[in-house]
Structure formats: C-alpha cells, structure tokens
N, C-alpha and C positions, 0 to 999 in steps of 0.2 A: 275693547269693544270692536276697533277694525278688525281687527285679528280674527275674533269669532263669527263677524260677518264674511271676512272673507274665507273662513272653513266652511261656511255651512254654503257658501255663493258655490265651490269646488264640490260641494258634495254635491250640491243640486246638478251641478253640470255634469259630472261625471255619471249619476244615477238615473240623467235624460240619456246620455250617450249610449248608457247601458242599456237601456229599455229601446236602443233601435233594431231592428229586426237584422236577422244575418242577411234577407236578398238585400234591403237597402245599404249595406254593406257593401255586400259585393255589386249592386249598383254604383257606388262610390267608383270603385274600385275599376271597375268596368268604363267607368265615363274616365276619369283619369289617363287613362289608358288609348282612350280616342277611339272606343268600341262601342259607340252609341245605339248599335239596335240590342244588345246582349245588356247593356243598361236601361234599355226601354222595359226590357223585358223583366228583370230583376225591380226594376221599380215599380212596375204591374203587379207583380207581386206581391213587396212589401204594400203597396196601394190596400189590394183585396187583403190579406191579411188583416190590416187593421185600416178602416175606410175613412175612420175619423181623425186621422193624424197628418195633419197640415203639410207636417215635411215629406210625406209621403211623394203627396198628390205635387206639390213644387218641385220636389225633385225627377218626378212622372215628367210633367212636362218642361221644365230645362231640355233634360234626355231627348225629349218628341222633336222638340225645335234645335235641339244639335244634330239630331239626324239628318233631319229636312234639309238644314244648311250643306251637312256633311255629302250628303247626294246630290243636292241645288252644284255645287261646285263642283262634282265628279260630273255631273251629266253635262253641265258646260263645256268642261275639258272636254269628255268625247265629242260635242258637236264642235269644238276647234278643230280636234283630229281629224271630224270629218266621219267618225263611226256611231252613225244613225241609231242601230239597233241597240245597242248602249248607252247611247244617250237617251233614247226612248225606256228603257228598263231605270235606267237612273232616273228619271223625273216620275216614272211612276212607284219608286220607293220614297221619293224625297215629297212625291203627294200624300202618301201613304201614313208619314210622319205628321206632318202639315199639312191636312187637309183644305183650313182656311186659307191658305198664302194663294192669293190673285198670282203673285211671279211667276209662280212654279208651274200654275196652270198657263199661264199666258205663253210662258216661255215652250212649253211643252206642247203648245196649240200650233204656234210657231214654226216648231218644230215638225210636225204632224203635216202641216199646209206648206211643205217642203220652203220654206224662206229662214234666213240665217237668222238666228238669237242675237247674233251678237250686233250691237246698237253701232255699226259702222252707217255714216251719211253718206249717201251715194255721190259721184262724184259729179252732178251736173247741179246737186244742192250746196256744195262744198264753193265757197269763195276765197277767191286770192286774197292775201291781208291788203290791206288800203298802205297804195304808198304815200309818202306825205309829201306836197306841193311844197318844196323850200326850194329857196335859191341854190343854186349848183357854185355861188362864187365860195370860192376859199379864204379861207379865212387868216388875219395874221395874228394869232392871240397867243399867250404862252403865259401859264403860270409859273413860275421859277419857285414860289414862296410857295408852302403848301396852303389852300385854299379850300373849304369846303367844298363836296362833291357836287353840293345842289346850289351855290353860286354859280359854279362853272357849268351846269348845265342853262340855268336862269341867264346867265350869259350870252352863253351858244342861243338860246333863244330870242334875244331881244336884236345879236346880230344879223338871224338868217329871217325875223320876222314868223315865229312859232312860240306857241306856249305851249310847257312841259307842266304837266300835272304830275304828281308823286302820292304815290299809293302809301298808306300808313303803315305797312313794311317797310319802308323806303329806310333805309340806315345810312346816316350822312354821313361822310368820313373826310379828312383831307386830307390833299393829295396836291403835287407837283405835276402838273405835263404841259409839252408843247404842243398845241394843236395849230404850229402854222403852214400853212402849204394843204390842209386839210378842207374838205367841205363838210355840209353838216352832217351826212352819215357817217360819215368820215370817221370823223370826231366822236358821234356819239358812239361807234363802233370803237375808237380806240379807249375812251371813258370806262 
C-alpha cells in the first residue's frame, strides 16, 4: 500500500514538474545564477503565459525582490565609492524592482539632497564610553587553584567597591591567575 502511494505521490510530482513552462525554467536557472533582472523577465513570462499558476506569480516576485536588494547593495557600494551618478542609476533600478521599499526611496532621497546614506553619528553626538569611578589601589589577590571566572570577577568587585553584571552569554570557565600588584582595570584587563 506505501509503495503504491508513494508511486503515484512521484508521479504526481513529476507530472507538476512537467507541466512548468520553459521561461520559468529558465527563470530558475537565471535566478540561480545571481541574474535577477533576466529572471524577472522569464518569470513575467511564464506569469502571462499562464496567469493562474501560483508558482508563477511567487517566483515573479522572489526575482523583483532579489533585484531590488541586488541594486539596494550595488548603489550603496557606489555612494561608499563616492560615484554619485551610479549610485543614483542603482537605486533607480533597485526602485524599479521594488517599488514599495520606504529604503530604497529614502536612501535615494538622501542621496539626491546631497547628505551621506551611510548611518555614520556625527562626531559632536558620539560619546566617550563612561569610565568607571573605582579605587586606583592595587590589589594583592592571586588565585593559584583554578577558580571560576565569575567568582573572580565577583571578587575584584566587592574589593574595589563595583558590581559586575554578566550578560547571559557570559561563559564561566576556571582559571588560575595572579592579580597582585594590579588595579582594577588592571585586572580586569588581564582576566
């Protein structure tokens, strides 16, 4: 009984496979290949050819939105480079594709009102990292035994008068060191 279901489940698959059209084919083939307008195009195709075939129209726009991206990222590159006129032709293929994508326009707006795309903070918004009020004395501590990593910070903290918060990345491990003659960045630098 499995047997004959699963010949008739390969026939069926094979006899859909068959009945796909040669552009969406060679749209396959085309997108594969990282030639997404020559897939747009072949999938446009097989679309009109037959209007009511689902994988048509999904694989239509896959294709529209791998373009968009495909020129979204070439036109950035030119405005790193710094060649405008290129990057302005890139974002009006990559609109072209994608015409709803807010980015593509915004970015391309951007572009047009002569200010950089790329999301750099200017540097009067840009803050120094906060350094941390600990004591400067040194310290005379040494683990010799190996000792979990987050005791020995938990440590260093209860000496210098700081608490250490651990991110649930945080991977404990034990270790052996001397931290004497050190202060606390010291320390936490050599950790």
């Amino acid at each position: 009984m499995r047997k004959t279901a699963f010949a008739i489940g390969l026939v069926l698959l094979i006899s859909a496979c068959a009945t796909l059209s040669r552009n969406y084919h060679l749209g396959t083939q085309a997108e594969v290949n990282r030639n997404y307008e020559e897939a747009v195009s072949y999938y446009q195709k097989a679309a009109l050819e037959n209007p009511k075939e689902p994988a048509y129209r999904v694989a239509l726009a896959r294709a529209r939105a791998m373009a968009g991206l495909y020129y979204l990222q070439a036109a950035r590159l030119f405005v790193a480079q710094g060649n405008k006129p290129a990057a302005l032709d890139a974002y009006s293929k990559a609109q072209s594709f994608d015409p709803a994508s807010h980015v593509i326009r915004q970015e391309m707006a951007r572009l047009q009102q002569g200010a950089e795309t790329a999301a750099k903070p200017r540097e009067e918004e840009m803050q120094a990292p906060i350094r941390l009020e600990a004591s400067r004395e040194k310290f005379n501590l040494s683990f010799r035994t190996p000792v979990s990593l987050k005791s020995m910070f938990t440590s260093l903290g209860r000496m210098a008068g700081v608490n250490f918060i651990f991110d649930e990345q945080f991977r404990d491990t034990s270790l052996a060191a001397d931290l004497s003659g050190k202060d606390l960045e010291e320390a936490v630098a050599f950790l």
